[in-house]
C-alpha positions as CSV (number, residue, x, y, z in Angstrom):
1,X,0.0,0.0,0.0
2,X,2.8,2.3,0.6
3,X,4.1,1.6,-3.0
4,X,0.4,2.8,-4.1
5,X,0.3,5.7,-1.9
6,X,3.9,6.7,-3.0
7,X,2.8,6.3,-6.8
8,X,-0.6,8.0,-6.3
9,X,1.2,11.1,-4.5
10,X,3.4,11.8,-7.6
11,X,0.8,11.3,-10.3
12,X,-1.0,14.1,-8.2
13,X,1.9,16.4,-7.8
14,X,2.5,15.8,-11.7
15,X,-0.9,17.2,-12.3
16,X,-0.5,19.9,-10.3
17,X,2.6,20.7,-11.7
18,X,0.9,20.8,-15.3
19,X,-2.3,23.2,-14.8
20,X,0.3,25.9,-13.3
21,X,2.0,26.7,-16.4
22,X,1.9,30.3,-18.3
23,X,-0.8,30.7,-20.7
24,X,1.0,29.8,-24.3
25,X,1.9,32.7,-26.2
26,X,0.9,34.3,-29.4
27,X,2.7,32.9,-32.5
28,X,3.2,33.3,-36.1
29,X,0.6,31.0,-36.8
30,X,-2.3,32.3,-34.7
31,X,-4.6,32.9,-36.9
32,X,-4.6,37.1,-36.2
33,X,-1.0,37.4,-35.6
34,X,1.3,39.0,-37.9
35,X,4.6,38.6,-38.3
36,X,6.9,41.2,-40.0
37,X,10.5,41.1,-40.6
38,X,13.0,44.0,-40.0
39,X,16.8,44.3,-42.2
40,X,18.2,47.3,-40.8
41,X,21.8,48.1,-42.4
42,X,23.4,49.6,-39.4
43,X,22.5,51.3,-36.2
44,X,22.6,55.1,-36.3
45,X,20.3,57.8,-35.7
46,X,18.6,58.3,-39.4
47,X,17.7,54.7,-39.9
48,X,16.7,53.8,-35.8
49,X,14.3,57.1,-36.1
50,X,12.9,54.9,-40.2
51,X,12.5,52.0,-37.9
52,X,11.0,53.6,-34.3
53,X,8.1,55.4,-37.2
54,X,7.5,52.4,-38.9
55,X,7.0,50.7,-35.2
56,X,4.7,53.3,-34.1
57,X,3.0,54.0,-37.3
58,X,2.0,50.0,-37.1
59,X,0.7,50.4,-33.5
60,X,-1.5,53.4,-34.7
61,X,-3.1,51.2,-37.1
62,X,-3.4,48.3,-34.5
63,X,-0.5,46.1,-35.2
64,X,1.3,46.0,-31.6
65,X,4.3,44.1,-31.1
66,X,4.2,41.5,-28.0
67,X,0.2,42.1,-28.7
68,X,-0.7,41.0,-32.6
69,X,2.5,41.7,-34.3
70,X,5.4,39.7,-33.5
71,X,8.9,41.9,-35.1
72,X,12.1,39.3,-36.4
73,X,14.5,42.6,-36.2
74,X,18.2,42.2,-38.2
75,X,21.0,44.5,-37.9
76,X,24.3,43.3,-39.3
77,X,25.7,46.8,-38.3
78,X,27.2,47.2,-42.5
79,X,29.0,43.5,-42.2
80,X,27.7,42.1,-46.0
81,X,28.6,38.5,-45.0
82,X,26.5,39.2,-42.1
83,X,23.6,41.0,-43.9
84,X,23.6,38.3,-46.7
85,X,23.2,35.5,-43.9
86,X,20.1,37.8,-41.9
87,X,18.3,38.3,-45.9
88,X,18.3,34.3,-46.3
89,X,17.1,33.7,-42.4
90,X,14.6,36.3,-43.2
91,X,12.9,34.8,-45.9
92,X,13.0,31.4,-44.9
93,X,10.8,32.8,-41.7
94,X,8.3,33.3,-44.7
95,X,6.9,36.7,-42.9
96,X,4.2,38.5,-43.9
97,X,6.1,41.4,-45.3
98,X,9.9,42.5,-44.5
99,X,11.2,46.0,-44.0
100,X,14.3,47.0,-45.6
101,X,16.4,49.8,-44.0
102,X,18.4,51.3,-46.4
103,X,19.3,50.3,-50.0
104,X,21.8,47.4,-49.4
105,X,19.9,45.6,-47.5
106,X,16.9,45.9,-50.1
107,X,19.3,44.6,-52.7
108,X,20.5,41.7,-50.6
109,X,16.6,40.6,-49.5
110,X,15.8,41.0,-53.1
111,X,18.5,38.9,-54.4
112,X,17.1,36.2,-52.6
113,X,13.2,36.7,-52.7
114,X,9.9,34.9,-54.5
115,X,7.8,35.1,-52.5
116,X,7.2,37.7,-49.7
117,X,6.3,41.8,-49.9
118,X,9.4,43.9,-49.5
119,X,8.6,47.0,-48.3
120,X,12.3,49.7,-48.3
121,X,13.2,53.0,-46.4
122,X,15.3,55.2,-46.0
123,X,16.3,54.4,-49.9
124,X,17.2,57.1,-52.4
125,X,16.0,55.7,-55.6
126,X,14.5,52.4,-56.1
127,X,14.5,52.0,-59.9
128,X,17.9,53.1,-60.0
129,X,18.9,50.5,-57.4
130,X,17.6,47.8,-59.5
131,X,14.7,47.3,-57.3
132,X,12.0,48.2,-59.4
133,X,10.5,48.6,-62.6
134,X,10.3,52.1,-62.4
135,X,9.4,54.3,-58.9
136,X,5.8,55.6,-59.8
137,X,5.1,51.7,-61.2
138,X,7.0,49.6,-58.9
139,X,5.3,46.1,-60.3
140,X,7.0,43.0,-58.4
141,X,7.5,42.8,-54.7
142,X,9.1,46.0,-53.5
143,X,7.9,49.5,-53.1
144,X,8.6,51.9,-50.2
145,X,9.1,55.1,-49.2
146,X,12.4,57.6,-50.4
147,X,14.8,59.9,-48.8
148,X,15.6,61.5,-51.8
149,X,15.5,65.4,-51.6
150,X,15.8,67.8,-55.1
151,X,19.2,68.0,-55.7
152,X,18.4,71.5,-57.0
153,X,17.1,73.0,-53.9
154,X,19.9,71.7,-51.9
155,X,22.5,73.4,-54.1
156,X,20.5,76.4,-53.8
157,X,20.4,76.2,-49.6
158,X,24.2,75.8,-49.6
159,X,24.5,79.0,-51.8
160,X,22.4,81.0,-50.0
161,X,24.8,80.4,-46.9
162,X,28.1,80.3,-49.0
163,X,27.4,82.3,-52.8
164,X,31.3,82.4,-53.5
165,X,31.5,78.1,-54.7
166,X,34.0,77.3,-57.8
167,X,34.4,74.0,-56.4
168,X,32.7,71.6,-54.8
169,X,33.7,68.7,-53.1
170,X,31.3,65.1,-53.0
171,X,32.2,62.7,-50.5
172,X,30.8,59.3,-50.0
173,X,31.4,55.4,-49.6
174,X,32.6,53.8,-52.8
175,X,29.9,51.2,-52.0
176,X,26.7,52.4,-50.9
177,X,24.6,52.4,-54.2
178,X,22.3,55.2,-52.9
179,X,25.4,57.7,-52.2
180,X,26.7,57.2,-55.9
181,X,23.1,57.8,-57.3
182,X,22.9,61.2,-55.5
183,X,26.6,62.3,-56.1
184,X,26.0,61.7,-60.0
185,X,22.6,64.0,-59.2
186,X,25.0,67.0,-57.7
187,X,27.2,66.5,-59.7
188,X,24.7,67.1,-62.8
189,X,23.3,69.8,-61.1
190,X,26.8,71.7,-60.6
191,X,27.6,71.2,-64.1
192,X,24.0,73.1,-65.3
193,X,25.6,76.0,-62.8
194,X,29.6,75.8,-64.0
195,X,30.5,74.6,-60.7
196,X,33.2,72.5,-60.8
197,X,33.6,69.1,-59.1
198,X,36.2,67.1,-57.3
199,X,34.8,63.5,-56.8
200,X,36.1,61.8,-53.2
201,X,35.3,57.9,-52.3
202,X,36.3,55.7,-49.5
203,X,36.2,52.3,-48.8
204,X,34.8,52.9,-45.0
205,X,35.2,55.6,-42.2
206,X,38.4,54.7,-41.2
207,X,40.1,57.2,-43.8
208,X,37.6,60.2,-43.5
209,X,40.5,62.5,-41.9
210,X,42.2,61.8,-45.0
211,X,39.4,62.6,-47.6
212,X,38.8,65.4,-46.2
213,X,41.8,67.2,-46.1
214,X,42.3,66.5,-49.4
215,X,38.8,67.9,-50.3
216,X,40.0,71.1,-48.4
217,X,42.9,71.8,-50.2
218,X,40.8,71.8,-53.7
219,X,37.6,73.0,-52.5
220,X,35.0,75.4,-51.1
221,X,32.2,73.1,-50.2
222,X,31.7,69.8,-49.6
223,X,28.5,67.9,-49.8
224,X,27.9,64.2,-48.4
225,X,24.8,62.6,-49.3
226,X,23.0,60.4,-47.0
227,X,25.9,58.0,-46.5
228,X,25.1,55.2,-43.8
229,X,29.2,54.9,-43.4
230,X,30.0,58.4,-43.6
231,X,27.0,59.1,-40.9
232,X,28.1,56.8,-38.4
233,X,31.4,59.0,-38.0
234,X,30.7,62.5,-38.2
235,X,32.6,63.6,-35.9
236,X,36.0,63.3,-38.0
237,X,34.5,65.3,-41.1
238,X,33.9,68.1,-37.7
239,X,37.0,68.2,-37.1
240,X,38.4,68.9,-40.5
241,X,35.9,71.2,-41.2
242,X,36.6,73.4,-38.1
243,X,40.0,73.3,-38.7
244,X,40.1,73.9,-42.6
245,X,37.1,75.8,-41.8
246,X,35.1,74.4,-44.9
247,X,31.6,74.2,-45.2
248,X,29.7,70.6,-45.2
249,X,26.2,70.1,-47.2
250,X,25.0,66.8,-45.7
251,X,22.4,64.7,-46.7
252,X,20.6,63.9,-43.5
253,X,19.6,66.1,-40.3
254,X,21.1,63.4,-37.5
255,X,24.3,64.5,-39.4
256,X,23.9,67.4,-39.0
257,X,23.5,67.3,-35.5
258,X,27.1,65.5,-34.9
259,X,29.0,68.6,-36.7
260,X,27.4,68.8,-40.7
261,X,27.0,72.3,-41.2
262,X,23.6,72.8,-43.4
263,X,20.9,70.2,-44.4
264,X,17.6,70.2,-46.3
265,X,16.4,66.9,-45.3
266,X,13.8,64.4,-44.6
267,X,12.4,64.0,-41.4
268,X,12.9,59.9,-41.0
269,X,10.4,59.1,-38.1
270,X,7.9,60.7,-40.4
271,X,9.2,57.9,-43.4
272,X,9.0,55.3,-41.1
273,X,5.6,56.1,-40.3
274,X,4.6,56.5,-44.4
275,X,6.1,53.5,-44.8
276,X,4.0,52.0,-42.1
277,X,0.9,53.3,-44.0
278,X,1.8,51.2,-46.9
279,X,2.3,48.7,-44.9
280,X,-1.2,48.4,-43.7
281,X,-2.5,48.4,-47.0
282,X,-0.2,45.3,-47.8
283,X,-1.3,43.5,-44.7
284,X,-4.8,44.2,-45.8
285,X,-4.6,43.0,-49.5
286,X,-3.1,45.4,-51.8
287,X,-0.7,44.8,-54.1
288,X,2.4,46.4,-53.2
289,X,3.4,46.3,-56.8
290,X,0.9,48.7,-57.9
291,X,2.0,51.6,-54.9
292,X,4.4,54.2,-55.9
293,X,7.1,55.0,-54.4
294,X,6.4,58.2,-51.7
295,X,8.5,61.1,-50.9
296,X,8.8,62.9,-48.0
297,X,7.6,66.7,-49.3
298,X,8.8,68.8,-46.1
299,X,11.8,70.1,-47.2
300,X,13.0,70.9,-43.9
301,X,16.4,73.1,-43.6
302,X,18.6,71.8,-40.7
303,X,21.9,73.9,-39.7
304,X,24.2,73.5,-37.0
305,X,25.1,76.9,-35.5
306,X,28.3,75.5,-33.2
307,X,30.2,74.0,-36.3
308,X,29.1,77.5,-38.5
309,X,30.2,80.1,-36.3
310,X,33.8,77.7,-36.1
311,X,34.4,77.9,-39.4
312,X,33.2,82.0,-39.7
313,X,30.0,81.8,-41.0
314,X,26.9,83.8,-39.4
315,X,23.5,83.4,-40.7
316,X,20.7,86.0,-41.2
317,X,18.0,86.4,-38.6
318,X,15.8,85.4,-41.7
319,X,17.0,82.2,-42.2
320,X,17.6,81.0,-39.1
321,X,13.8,81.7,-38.2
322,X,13.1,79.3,-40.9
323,X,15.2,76.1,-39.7
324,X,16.3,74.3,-37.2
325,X,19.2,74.9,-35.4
326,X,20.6,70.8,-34.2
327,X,23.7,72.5,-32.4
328,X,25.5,69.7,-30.4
């Protein structure tokens, strides 16, 4: 009987054991679950504030992560080996839809896609990239949202501060696809003014000093376009340009914020969150091959009045009533 007893006690403590687990959680396969995966290139402030919009923007439509929404986030911080291996686990995870943060890892998702709804940010031109048919007629399985700004009207601010350019400097990342696509767009635009142009690449941050102290012996200006690489260590190009004291036209308002001089920029919280409004509509049945590509039409101007008034350069009352001053 003791044998019984002893046997009966820990089927009973078994049981017990069993009805006091957690309740199970939500997964990819409940049926009102959605699961969306996140390629982010790097971490810095631009493409975090592209990600934190898209978040919130989902959450304003009712898609809340730990809620309805579970989020597969990958960030292989500019590694390609790395990004490469995140784009495969991605769409093996068969989502239903992936964000792309920036153009590489667009390219890299797409290289490897069939199946599943890309979605970009934070991307300068998609049709130029090779990601779609054309940007007002995506057609396939990407479309997004663009940080692309007129290259005209961004020539035009950096005049208005500095009228005097012959030259011009460009500065970017010898790899980042979106960075060559707007250097050949300032460049174009100089030539229509009879600016000339000296043409700077790297291979990464580690030889900005470098770049641009050779940029400051040939030129009056330089302009960086929204360079993940280049943004990521802004600080150097501060340096050089307080101590050369030479103007920087950058392509992004976190750069300017870590010592850029003058931006008109996009406001990337606000993309994320356009980008989340597409987003919906894919989740809800449309085909994202038939949205267009959208454009953020603020135009905001950014300056930096520390790294100005280091290099000599005052604004007008005027114009600094009109923008925003990101002073460290």
């Amino acid at each position: 009987m003791k044998l019984v007893n002893k046997l009966a006690l820990i089927l009973i403590v078994m049981l017990l054991a069993g009805c006091t687990g957690s309740a199970p959680q939500e997964t990819a396969d409940d049926e009102n679950t959605v699961k969306i995966g996140i390629l982010q290139m790097m971490t810095h402030g631009s493409l975090d504030e592209a990600r934190q919009g898209f978040l919130d923007g989902l959450a304003e439509a009712g898609y809340v992560e730990g809620e309805n929404l579970i989020v597969d986030y990958q960030n292989p911080e500019g590694d390609q080996s790395n990004m490469a291996t995140m784009a495969d686990h991605l769409i093996a995870e068969a989502p239903d839809l992936i964000l792309a943060i920036a153009t590489p890892p667009a390219q890299q998702l797409v290289a490897v896609n069939q199946d599943t709804p890309i979605l970009g940010t934070a991307i300068t031109d998609y049709a130029d990239a090779g990601l779609v048919d054309s940007n007002e007629h995506p057609g396939g399985l990407v479309s997004g949202t663009s940080d692309n700004c007129p290259m005209d009207a961004q020539l035009d601010l950096l005049l208005s501060v500095k009228p005097d350019i012959k030259t011009l400097g460009i500065l970017y990342t010898s790899s980042e696809v979106n960075s060559e696509i707007q250097a050949n767009q300032m460049e174009a635009e100089c030539e229509k003014r009879g600016i000339e142009v000296k043409r700077v690449t790297i291979p990464d941050k580690t030889v900005i000093n470098d770049a641009m102290a050779s940029l400051a012996a040939d030129a009056d200006a330089v302009y960086i376009p929204t360079d993940n690489n280049i943004a990521s260590a802004m600080g150097s190009v501060d340096v050089i340009s307080r101590e050369r004291g030479l103007i920087t036209l950058v392509g992004v308002s976190d750069m300017v914020k870590n010592g850029g001089c003058l931006s008109l920029g996009v406001n990337y919280y606000d993309l994320g969150k356009q980008t989340a409004e597409m987003a919906v509509k894919v989740l809800n049945g449309e085909d994202i091959g038939t949205l267009p590509v959208g454009y953020d039409k603020s135009g905001t101007v950014y300056y930096n009045s520390d790294t100005l008034e280091a290099i000599g350069i005052q604004l007008t009352d005027d114009f600094k009533a009109s923008a925003i001053d990101m002073r460290n």
